[in-house]
N, C-alpha and C positions, 0 to 999 in steps of 0.2 A: 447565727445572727452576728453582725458584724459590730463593733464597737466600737466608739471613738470618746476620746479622751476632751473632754471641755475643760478651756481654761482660760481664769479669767483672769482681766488683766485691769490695769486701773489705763479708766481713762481721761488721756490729757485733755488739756483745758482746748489745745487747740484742735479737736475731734471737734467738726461742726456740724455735721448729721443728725439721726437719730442715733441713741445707743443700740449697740449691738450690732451697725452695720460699718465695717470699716471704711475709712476715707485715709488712712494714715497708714504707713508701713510700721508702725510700731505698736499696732495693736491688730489682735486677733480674737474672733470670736470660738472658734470649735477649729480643735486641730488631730487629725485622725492618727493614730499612733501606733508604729512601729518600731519594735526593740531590734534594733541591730547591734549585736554588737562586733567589737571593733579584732580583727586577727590578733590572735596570742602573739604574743613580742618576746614574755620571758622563754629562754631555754628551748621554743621554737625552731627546729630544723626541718626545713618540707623533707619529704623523702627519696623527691630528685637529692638533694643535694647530699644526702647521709650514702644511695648508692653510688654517687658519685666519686665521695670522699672512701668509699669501700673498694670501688675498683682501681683508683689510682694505688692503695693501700697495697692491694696485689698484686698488680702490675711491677712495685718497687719491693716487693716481698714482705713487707711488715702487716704482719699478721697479731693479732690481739691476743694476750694470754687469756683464756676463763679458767680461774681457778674451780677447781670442783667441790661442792662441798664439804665432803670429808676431809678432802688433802686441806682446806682453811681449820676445819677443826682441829685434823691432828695437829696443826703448825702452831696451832694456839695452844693446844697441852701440850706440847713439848717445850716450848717457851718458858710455859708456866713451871713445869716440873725442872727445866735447867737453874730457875732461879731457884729454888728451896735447894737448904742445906740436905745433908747426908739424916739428919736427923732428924727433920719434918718428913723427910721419904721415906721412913719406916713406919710410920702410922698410917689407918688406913681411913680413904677418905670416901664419904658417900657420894652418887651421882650430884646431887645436889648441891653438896659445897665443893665439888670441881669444877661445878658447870657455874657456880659464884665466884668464883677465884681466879679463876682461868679467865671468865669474862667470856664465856661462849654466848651466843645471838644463835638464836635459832634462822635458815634460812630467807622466813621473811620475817622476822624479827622474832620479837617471842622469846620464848623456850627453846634451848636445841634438842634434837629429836636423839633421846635416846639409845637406839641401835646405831648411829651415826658414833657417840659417845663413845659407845662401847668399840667397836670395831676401829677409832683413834686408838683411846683405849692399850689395847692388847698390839696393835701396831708399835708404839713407844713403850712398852716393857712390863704395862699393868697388868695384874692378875687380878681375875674378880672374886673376891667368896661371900656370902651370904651370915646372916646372923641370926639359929632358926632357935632364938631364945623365946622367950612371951614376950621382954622387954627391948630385943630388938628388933622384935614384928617382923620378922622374913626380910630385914633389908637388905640389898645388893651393898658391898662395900668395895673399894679398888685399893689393892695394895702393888706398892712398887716391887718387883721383882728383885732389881740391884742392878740392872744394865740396861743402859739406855741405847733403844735401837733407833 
């Protein structure tokens, strides 16, 4: 069933007919309605123009870096671990407050993925050992080795 939208309008004094039948361009009894909306404008690029802008890109050799996930994490805990003294790097710290300190994002936002962590991790010098107390519940902990690789 097909719908149309009624709307009503006020009408002027110079309408001479009956109401509800238009004599006037400024009044309308029943107007059938369709949502169109209008091409995206922001941040918009058709996909002519993106292969476009890709082949010229190659043709002149400039090629895009993608960073890979890991190599962003490790770059971030290393970062992180360059700044702390000699004597914050002797204590050991849990995934959780590296992954708070460091300032890691997981790859689509979030949390970052643990074995990702871990394998930064042991890439830059950390060694992991566990706490298999009652009080420190099996937690993994990362200690600094002493040389930054």
């Amino acid at each position: 069933m097909k719908s149309a939208t009624y709307v009503e309008f006020y009408s002027p004094p110079s309408l001479s007919g009956p109401l509800g039948v238009p004599k006037d361009s400024d009044t309308t009894v029943a107007v059938k309605s369709k949502k169109i909306l209008p091409p995206p404008t922001s941040g918009h690029v058709p996909l002519r123009v993106q292969l476009e802008q890709l082949r010229r890109n190659t043709e002149r050799g400039i090629h895009t870096k993608q960073v890979r996930y890991a190599d962003r994490l490790r770059e971030q805990i290393k970062t992180w671990a360059e700044s702390m003294t000699p004597d914050q790097l002797t204590r050991r710290f849990s995934t959780e407050e590296i992954e708070r300190l460091a300032g890691l994002v997981g790859k689509h936002g979030g949390r970052a993925a643990h074995h990702h962590m871990a394998q930064a991790l042991r890439a830059i010098g950390f060694i992991s050992c566990r706490d298999w107390t009652v009080a420190g519940r099996n937690k993994r902990f990362w200690k600094f080795s002493g040389e930054m690789k």
